[in-house]
N, C-alpha and C positions, 0 to 999 in steps of 0.2 A: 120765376118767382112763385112759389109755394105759398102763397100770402093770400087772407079773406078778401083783401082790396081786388085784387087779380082776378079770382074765380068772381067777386061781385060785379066786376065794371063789363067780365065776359061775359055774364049771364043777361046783365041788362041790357047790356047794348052791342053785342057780336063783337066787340074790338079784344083783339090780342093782349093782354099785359108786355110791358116794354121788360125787355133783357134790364136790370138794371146789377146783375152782382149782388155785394154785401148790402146795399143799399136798402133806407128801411121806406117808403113813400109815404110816412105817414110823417117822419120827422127829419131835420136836419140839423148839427151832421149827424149822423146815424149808420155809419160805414168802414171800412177797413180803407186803408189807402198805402199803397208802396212809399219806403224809404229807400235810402242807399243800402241797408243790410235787413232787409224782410219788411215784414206788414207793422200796422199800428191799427187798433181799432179806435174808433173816435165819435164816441156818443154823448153829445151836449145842448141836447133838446131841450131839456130844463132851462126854466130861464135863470133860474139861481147856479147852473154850470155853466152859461155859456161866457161869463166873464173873466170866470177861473179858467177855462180854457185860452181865451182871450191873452193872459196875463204869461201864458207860457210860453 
């Protein structure tokens, strides 16, 4: 993870940033996830998306 959270939590505190993938640690969902025929991205952090997401 290439991510300011990652180089910040190392800096402060010696811990490693976790492997997480697509995955963003700031929001949820916020990531790619497998289907039967490839990926799907799926970002609905917003609280006005995540009911539209909800609905599908």
């Amino acid at each position: 993870m290439l991510q300011q959270i990652g180089y910040a939590s190392c800096f402060a505190n010696g811990t490693n940033a976790e492997k997480i993938g697509s995955a963003a640690p700031y929001a949820a969902p916020n990531e790619a996830f497998p289907t039967k025929d490839g990926w799907i991205m799926v970002a609905a952090y917003d609280y006005k998306r995540w009911p539209a997401l909800c609905e599908l």
